[in-house]
Gaussian input, Z-matrix of N, CA and C with variables (Angstrom, degrees):
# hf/3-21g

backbone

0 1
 N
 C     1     B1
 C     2     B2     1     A1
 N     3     B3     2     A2     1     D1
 C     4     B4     3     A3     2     D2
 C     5     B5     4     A4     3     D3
 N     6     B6     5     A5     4     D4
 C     7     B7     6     A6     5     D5
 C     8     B8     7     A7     6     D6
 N     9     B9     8     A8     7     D7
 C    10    B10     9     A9     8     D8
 C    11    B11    10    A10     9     D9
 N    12    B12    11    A11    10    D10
 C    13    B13    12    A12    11    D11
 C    14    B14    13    A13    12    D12
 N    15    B15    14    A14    13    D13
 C    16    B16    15    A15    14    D14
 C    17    B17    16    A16    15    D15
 N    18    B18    17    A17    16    D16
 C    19    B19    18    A18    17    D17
 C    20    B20    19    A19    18    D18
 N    21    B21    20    A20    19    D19
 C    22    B22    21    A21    20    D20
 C    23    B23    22    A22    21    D21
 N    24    B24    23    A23    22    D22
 C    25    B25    24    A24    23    D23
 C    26    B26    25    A25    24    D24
 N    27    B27    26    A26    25    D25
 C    28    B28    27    A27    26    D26
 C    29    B29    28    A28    27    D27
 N    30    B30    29    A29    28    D28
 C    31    B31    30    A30    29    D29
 C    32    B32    31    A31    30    D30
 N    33    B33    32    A32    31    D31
 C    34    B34    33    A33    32    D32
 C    35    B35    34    A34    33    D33
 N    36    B36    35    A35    34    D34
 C    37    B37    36    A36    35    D35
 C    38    B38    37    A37    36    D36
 N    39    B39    38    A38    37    D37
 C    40    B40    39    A39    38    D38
 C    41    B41    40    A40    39    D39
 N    42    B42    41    A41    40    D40
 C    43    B43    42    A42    41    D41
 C    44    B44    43    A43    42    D42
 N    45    B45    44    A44    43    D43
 C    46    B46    45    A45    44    D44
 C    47    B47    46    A46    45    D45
 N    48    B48    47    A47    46    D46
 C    49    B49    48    A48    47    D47
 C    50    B50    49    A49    48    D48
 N    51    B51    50    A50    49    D49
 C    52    B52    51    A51    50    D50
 C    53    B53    52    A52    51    D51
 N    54    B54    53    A53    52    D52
 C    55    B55    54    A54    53    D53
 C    56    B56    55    A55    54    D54
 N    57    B57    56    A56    55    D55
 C    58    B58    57    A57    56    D56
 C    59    B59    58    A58    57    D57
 N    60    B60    59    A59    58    D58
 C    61    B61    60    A60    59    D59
 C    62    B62    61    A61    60    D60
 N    63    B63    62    A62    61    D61
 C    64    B64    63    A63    62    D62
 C    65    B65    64    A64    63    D63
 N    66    B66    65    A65    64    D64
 C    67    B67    66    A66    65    D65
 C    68    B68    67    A67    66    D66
 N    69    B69    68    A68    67    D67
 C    70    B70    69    A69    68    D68
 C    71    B71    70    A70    69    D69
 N    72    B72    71    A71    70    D70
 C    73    B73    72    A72    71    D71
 C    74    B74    73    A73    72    D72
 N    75    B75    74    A74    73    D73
 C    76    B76    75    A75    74    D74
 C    77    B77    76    A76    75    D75
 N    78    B78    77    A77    76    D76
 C    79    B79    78    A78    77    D77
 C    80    B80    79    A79    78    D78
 N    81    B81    80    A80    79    D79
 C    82    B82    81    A81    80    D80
 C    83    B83    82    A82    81    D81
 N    84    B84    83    A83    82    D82
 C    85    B85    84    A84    83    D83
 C    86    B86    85    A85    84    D84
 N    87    B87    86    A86    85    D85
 C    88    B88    87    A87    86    D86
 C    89    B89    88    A88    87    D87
 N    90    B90    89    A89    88    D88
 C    91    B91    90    A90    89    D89
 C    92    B92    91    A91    90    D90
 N    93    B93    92    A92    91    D91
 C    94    B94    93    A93    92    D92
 C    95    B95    94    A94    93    D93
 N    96    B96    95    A95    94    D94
 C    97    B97    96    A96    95    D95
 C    98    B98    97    A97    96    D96
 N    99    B99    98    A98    97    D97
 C   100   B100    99    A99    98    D98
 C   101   B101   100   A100    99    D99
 N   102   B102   101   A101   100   D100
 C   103   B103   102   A102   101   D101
 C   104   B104   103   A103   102   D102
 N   105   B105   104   A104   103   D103
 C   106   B106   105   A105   104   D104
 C   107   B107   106   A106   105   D105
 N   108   B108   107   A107   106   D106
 C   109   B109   108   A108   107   D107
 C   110   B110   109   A109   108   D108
 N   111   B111   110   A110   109   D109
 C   112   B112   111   A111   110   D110
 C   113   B113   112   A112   111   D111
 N   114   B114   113   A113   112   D112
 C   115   B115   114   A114   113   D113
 C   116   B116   115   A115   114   D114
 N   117   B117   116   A116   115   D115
 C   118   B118   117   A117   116   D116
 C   119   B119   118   A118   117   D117
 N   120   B120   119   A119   118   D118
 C   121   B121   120   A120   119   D119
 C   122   B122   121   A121   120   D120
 N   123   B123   122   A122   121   D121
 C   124   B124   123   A123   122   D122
 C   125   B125   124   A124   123   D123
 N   126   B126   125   A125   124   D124
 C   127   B127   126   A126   125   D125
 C   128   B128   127   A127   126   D126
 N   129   B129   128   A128   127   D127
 C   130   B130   129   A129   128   D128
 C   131   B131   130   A130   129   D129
 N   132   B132   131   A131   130   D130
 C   133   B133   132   A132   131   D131
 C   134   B134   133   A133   132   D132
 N   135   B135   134   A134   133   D133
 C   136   B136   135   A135   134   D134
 C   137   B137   136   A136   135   D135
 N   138   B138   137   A137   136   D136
 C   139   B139   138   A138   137   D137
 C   140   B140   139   A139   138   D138
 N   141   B141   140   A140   139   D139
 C   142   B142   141   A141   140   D140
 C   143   B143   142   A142   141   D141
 N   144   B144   143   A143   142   D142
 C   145   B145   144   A144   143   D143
 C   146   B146   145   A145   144   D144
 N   147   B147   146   A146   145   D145
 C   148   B148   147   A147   146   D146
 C   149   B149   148   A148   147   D147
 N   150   B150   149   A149   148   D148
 C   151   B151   150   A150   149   D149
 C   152   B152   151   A151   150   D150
 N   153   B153   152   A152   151   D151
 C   154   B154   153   A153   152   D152
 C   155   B155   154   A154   153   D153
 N   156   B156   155   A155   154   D154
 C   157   B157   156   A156   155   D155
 C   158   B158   157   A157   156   D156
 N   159   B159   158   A158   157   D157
 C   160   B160   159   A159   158   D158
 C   161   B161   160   A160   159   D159
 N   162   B162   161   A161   160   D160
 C   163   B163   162   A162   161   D161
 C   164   B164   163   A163   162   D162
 N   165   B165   164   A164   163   D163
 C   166   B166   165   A165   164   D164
 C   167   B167   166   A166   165   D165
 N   168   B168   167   A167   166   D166
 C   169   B169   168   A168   167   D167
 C   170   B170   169   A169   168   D168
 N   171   B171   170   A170   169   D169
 C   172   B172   171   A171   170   D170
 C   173   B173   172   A172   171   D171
 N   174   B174   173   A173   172   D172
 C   175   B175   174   A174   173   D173
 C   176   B176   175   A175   174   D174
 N   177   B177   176   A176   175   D175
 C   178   B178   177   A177   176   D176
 C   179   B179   178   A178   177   D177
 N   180   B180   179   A179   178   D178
 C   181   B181   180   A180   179   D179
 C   182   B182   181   A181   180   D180
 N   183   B183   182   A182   181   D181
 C   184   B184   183   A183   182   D182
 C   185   B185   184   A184   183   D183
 N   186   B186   185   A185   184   D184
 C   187   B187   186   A186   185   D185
 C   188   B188   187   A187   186   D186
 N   189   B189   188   A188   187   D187
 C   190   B190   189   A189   188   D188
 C   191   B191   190   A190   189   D189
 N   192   B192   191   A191   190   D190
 C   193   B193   192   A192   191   D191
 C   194   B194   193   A193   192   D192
 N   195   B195   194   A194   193   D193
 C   196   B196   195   A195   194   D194
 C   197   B197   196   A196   195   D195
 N   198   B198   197   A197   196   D196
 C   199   B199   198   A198   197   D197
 C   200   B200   199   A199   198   D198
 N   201   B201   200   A200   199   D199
 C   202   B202   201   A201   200   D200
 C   203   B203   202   A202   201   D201
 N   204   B204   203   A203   202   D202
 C   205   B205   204   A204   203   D203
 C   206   B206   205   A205   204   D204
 N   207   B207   206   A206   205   D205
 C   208   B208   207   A207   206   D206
 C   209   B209   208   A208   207   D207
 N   210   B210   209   A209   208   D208
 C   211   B211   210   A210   209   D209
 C   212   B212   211   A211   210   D210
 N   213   B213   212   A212   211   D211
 C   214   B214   213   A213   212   D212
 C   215   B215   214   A214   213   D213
 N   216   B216   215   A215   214   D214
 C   217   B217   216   A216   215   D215
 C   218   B218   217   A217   216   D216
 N   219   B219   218   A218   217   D217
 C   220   B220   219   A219   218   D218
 C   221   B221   220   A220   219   D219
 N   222   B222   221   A221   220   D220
 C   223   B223   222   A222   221   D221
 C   224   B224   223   A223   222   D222
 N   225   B225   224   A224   223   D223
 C   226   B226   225   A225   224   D224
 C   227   B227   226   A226   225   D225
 N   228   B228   227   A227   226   D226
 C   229   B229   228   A228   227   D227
 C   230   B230   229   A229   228   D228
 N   231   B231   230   A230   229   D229
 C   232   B232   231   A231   230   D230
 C   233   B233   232   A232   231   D231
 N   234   B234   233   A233   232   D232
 C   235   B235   234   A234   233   D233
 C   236   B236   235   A235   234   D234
 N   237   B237   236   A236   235   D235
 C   238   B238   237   A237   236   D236
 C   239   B239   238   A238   237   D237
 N   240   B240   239   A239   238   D238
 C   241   B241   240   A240   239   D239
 C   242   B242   241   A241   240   D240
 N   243   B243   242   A242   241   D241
 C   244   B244   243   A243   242   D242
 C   245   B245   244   A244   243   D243
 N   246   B246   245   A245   244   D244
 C   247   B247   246   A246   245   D245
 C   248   B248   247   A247   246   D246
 N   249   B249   248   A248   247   D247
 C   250   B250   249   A249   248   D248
 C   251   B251   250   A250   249   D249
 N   252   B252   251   A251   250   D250
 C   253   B253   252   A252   251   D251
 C   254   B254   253   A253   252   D252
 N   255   B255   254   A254   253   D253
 C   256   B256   255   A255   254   D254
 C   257   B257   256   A256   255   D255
 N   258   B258   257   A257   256   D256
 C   259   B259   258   A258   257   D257
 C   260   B260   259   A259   258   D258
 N   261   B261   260   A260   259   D259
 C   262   B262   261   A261   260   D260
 C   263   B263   262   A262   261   D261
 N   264   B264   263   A263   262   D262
 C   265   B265   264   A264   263   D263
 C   266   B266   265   A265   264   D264
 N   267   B267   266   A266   265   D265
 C   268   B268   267   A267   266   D266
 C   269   B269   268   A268   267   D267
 N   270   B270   269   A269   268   D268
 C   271   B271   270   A270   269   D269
 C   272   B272   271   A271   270   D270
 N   273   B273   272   A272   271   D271
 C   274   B274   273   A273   272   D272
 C   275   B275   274   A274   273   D273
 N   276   B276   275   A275   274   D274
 C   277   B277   276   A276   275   D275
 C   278   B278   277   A277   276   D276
 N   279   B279   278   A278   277   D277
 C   280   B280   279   A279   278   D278
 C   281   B281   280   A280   279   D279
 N   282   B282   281   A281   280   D280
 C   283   B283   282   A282   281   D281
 C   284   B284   283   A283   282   D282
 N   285   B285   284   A284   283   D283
 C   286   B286   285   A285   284   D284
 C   287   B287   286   A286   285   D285
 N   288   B288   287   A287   286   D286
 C   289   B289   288   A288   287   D287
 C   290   B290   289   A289   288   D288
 N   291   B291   290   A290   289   D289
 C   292   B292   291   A291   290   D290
 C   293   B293   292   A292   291   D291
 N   294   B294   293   A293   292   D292
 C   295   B295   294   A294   293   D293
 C   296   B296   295   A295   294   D294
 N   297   B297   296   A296   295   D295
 C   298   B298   297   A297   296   D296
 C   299   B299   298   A298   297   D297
 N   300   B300   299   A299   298   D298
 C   301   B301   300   A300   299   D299
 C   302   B302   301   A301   300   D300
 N   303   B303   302   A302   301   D301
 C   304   B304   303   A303   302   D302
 C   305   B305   304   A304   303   D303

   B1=1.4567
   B2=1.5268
   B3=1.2000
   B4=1.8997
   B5=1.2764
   B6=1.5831
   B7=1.7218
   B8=1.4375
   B9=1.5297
   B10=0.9701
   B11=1.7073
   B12=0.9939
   B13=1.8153
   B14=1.5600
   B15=1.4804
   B16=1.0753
   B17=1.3236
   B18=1.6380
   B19=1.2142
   B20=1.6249
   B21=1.5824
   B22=0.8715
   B23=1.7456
   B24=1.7643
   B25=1.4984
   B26=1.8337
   B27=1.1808
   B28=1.4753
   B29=1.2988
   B30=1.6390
   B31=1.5211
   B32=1.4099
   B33=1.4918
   B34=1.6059
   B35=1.1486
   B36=1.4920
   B37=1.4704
   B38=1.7101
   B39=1.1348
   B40=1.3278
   B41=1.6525
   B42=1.1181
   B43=1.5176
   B44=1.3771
   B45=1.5276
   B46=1.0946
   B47=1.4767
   B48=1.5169
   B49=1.7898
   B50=1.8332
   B51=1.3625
   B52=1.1351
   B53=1.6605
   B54=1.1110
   B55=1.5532
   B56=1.5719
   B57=1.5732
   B58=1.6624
   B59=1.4383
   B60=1.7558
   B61=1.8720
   B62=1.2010
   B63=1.2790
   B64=1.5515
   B65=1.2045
   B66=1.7062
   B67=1.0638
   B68=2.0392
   B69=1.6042
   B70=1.1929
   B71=1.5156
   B72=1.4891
   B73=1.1126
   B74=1.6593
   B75=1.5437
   B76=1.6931
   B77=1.1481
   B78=1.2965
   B79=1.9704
   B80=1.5348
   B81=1.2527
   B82=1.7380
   B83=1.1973
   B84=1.7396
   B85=0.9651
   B86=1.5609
   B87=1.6468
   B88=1.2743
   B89=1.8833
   B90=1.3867
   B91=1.8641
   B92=1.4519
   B93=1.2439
   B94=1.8393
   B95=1.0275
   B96=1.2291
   B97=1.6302
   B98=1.3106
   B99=1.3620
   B100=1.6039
   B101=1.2673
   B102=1.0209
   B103=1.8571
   B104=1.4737
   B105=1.7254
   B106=1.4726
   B107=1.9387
   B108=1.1650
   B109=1.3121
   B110=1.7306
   B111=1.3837
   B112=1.6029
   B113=1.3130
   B114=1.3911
   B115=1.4748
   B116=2.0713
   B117=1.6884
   B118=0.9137
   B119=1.4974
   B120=1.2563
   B121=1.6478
   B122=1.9169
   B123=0.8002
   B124=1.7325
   B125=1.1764
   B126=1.0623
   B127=1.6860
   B128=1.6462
   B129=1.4528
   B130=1.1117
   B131=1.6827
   B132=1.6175
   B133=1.9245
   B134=1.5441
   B135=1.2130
   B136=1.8575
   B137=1.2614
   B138=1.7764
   B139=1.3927
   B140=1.2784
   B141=1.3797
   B142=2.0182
   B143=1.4774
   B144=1.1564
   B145=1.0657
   B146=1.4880
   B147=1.6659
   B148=1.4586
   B149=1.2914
   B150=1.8152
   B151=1.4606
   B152=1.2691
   B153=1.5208
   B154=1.2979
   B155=1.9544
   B156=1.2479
   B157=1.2724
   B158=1.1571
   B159=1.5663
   B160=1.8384
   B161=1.3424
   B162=1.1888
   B163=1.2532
   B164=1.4003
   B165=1.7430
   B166=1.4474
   B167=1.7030
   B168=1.3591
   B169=1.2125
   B170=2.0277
   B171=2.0060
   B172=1.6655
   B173=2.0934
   B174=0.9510
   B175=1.8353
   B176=1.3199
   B177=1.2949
   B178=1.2515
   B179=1.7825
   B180=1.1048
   B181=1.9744
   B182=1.0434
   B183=1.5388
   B184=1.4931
   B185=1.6268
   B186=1.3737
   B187=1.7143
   B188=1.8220
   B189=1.2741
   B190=1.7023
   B191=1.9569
   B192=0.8101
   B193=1.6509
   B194=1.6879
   B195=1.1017
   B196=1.1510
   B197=0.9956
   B198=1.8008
   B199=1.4044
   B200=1.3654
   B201=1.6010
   B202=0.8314
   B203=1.7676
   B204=1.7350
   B205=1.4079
   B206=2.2718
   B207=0.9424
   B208=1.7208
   B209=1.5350
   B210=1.0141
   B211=1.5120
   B212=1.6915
   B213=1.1780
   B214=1.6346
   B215=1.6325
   B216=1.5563
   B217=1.3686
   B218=1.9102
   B219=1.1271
   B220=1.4298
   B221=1.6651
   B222=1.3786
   B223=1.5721
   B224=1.8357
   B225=1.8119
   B226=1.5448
   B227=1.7708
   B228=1.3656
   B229=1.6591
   B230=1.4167
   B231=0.8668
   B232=1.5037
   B233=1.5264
   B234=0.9812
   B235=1.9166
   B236=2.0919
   B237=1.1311
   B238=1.8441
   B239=1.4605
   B240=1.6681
   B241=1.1981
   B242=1.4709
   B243=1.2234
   B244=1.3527
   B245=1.4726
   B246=1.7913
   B247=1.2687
   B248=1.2961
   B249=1.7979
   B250=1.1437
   B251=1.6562
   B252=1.1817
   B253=2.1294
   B254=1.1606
   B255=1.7699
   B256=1.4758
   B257=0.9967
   B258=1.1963
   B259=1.5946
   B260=1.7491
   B261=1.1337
   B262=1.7173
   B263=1.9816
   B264=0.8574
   B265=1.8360
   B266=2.1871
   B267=1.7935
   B268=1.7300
   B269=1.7653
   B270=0.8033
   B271=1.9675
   B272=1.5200
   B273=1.3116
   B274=1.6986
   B275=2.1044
   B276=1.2126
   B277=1.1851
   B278=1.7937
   B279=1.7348
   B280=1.1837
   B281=1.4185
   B282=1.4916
   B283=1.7199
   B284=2.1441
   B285=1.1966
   B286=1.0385
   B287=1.9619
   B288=1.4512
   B289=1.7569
   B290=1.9088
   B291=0.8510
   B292=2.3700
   B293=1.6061
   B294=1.2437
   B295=1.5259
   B296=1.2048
   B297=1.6008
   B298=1.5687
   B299=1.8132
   B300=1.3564
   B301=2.0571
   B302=1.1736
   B303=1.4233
   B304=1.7510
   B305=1.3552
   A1=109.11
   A2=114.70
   A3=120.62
   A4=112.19
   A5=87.28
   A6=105.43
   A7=85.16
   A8=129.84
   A9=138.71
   A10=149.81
   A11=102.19
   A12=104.49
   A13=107.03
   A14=151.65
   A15=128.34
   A16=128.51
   A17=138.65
   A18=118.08
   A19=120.06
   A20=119.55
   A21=117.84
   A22=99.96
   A23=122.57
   A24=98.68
   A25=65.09
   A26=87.13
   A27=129.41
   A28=132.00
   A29=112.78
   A30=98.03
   A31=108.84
   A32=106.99
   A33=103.57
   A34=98.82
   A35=134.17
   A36=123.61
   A37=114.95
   A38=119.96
   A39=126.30
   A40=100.26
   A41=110.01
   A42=118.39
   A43=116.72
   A44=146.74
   A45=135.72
   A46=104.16
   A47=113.09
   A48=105.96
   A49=97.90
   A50=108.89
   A51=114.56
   A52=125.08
   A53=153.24
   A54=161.80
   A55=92.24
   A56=96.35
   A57=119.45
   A58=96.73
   A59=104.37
   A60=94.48
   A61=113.80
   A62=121.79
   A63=106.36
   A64=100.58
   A65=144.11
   A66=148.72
   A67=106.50
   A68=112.96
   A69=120.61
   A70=139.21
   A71=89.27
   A72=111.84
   A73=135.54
   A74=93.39
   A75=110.57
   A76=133.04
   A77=110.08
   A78=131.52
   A79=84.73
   A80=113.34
   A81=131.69
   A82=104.12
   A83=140.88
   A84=140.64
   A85=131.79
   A86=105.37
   A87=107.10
   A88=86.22
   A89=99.28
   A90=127.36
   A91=88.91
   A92=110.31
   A93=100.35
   A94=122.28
   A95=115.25
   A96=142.03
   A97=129.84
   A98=101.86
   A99=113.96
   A100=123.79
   A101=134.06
   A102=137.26
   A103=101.83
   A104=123.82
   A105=131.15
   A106=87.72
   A107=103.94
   A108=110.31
   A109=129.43
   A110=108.57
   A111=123.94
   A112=110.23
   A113=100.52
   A114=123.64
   A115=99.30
   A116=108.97
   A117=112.07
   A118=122.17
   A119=103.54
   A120=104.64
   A121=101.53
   A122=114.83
   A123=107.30
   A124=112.05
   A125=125.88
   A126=149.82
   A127=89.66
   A128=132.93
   A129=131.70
   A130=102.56
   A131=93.90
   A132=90.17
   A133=108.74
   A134=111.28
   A135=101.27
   A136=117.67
   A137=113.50
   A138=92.08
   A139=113.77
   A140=92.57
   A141=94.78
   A142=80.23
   A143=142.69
   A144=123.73
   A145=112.91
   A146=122.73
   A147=137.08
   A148=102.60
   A149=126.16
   A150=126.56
   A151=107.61
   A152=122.24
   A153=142.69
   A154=104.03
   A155=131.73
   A156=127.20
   A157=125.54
   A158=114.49
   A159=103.89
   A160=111.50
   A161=140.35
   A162=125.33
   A163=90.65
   A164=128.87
   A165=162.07
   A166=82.81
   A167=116.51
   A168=129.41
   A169=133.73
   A170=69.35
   A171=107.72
   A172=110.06
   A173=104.11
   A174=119.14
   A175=99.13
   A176=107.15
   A177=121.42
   A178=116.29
   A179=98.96
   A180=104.09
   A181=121.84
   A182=103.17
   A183=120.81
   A184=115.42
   A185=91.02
   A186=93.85
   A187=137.13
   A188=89.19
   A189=118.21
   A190=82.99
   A191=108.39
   A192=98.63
   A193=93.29
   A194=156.50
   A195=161.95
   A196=107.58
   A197=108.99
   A198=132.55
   A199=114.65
   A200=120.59
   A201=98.92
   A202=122.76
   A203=105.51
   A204=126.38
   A205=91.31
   A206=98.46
   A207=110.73
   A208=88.36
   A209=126.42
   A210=126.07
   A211=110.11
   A212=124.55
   A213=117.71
   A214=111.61
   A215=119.77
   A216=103.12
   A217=111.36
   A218=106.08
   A219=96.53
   A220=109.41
   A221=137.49
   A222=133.58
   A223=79.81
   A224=128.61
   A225=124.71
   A226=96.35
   A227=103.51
   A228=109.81
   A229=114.41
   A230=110.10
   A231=103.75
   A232=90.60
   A233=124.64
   A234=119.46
   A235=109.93
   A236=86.25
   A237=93.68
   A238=90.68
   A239=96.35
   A240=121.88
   A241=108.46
   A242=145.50
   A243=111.91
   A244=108.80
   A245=120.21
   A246=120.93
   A247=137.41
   A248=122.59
   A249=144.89
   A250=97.81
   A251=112.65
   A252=105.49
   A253=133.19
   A254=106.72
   A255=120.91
   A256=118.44
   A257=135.90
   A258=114.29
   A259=89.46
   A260=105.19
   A261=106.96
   A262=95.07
   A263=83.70
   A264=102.65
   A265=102.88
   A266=87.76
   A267=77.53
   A268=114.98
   A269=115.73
   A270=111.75
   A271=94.60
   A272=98.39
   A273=120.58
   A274=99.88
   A275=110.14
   A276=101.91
   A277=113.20
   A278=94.73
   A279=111.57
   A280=104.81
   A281=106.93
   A282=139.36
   A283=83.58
   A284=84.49
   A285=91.36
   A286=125.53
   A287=95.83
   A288=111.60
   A289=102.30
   A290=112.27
   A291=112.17
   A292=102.37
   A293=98.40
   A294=117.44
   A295=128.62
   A296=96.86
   A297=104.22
   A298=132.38
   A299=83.72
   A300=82.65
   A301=91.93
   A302=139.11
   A303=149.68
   A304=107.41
   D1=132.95
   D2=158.06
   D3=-112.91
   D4=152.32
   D5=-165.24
   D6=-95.64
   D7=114.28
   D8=138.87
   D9=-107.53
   D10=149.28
   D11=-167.08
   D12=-28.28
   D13=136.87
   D14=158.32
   D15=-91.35
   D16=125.66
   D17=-171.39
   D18=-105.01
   D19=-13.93
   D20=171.35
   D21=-136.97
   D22=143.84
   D23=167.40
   D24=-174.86
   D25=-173.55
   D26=174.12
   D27=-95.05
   D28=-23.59
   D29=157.70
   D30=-98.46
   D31=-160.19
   D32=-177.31
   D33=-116.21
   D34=8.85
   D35=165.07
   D36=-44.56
   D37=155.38
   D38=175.41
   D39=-68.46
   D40=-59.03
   D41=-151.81
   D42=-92.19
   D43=130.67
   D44=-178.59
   D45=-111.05
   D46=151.76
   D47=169.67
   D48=-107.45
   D49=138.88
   D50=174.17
   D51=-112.74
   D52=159.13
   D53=149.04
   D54=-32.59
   D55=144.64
   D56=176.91
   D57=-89.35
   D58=100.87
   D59=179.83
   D60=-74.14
   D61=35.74
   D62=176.46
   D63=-97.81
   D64=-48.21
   D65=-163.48
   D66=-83.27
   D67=-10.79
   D68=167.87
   D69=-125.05
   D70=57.93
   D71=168.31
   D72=-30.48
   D73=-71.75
   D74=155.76
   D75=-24.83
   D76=-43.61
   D77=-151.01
   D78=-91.33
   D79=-58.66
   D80=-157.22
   D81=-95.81
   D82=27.05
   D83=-174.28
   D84=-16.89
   D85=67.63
   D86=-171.67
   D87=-160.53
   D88=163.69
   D89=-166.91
   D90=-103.49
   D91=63.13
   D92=161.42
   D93=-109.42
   D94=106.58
   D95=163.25
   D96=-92.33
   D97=124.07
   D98=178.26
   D99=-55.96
   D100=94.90
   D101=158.12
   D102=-27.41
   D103=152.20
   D104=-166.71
   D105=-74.23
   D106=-50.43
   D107=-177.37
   D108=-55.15
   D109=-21.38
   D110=151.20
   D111=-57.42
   D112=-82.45
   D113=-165.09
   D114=-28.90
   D115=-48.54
   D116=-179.30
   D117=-60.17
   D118=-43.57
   D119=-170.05
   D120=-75.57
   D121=-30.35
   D122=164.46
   D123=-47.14
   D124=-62.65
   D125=-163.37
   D126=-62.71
   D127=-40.76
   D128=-173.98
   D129=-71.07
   D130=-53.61
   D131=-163.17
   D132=-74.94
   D133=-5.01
   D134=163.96
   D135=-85.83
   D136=-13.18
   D137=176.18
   D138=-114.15
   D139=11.29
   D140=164.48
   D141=-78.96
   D142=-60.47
   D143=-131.79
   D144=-78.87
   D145=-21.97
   D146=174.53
   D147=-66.17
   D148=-40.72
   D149=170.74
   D150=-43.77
   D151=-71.82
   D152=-161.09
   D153=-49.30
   D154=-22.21
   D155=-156.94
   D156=57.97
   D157=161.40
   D158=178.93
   D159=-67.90
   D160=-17.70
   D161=-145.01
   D162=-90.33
   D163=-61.26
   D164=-148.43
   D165=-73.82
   D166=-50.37
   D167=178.42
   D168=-24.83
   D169=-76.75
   D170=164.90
   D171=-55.77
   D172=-25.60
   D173=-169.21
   D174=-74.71
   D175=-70.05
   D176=-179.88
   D177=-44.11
   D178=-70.95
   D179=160.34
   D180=-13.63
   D181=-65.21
   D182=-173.83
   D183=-60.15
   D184=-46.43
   D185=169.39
   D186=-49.94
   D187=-44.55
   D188=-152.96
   D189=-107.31
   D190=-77.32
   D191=-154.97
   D192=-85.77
   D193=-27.27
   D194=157.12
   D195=-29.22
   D196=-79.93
   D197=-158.51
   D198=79.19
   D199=27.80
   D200=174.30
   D201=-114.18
   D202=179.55
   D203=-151.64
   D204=-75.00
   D205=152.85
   D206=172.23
   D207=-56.74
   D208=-84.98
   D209=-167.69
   D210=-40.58
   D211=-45.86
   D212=160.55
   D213=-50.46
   D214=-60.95
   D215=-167.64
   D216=-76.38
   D217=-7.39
   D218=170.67
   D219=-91.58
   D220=-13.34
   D221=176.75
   D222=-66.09
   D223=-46.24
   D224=-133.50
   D225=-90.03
   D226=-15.13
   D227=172.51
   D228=-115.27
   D229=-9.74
   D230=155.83
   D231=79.26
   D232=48.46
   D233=167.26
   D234=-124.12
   D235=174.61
   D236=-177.04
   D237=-101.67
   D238=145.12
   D239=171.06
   D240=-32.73
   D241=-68.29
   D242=-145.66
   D243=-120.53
   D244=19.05
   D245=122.23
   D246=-48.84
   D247=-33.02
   D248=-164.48
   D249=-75.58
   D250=-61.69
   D251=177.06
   D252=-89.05
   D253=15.56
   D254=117.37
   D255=-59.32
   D256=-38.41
   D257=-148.85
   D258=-105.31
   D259=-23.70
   D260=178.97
   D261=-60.48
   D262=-72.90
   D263=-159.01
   D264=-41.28
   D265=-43.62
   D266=166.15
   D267=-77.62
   D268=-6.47
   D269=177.67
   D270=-68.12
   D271=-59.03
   D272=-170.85
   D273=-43.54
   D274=-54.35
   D275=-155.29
   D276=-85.89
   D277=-17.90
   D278=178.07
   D279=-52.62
   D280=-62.78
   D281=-165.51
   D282=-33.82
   D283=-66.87
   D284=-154.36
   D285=-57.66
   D286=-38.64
   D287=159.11
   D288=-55.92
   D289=-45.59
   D290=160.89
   D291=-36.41
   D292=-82.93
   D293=178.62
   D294=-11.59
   D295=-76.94
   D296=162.09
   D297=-67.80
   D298=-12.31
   D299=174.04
   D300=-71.72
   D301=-60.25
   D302=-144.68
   D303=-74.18

C-alpha cells in the first residue's frame, strides 16, 4: 500500500491508501509498469522515511502533502506552541541530515 495525497474520495481525511497497481492489473485495466528509476525512488522514500521515524515522519506529511499551518499540526498533535517549532525545525533539519547521506 502507498500513502498517497487524496484528491477526490468521500471522507475528509487528507490522505487515501490505495492497491499496489502493479500486481492489479485487471481491476485497473491499464499496463502500468514501473521504470528501474521509479521502482528506485520508492525504495528511496521509504527509507527516508524509516530514517525519519514516525513522529518526524507524521510532521513532515503534515507539512508537504497536508499543507498544513504550525498552528493546525500542533491543534492535530496535541503539543504547545513553542514545543511545536522545536519539534518542526528538528523534522526539518533531520530531513535534511537523510538528504545529504542519500
Amino acid at each position: 500500500m502507498i500513502l498517497c495525497e487524496q484528491s477526490i474520495g468521500k471522507t475528509k481525511n487528507i490522505y487515501a491508501m490505495i492497491g499496489d497497481l502493479f500486481h492489479n492489473k485487471q481491476k485497473y485495466r491499464c499496463n502500468f509498469e514501473p521504470t528501474f528509476k521509479q521502482s528506485r525512488a520508492f525504495e528511496k522514500l521509504f527509507e527516508i522515511k524509516n530514517m525519519l521515524g514516525v513522529f518526524n515522519s507524521d510532521i513532515i506529511v503534515m507539512l508537504i502533502i497536508g499543507n498544513m499551518s504550525c498552528q493546525e499540526i500542533g491543534k492535530r498533535l496535541n503539543i504547545e506552541k513553542h514545543k511545536l517549532y522545536g519539534n518542526i525545525n528538528s523534522a526539518c533539519i533531520r530531513l535534511e541530515e537523510i538528504m545529504e547521506d542519500i
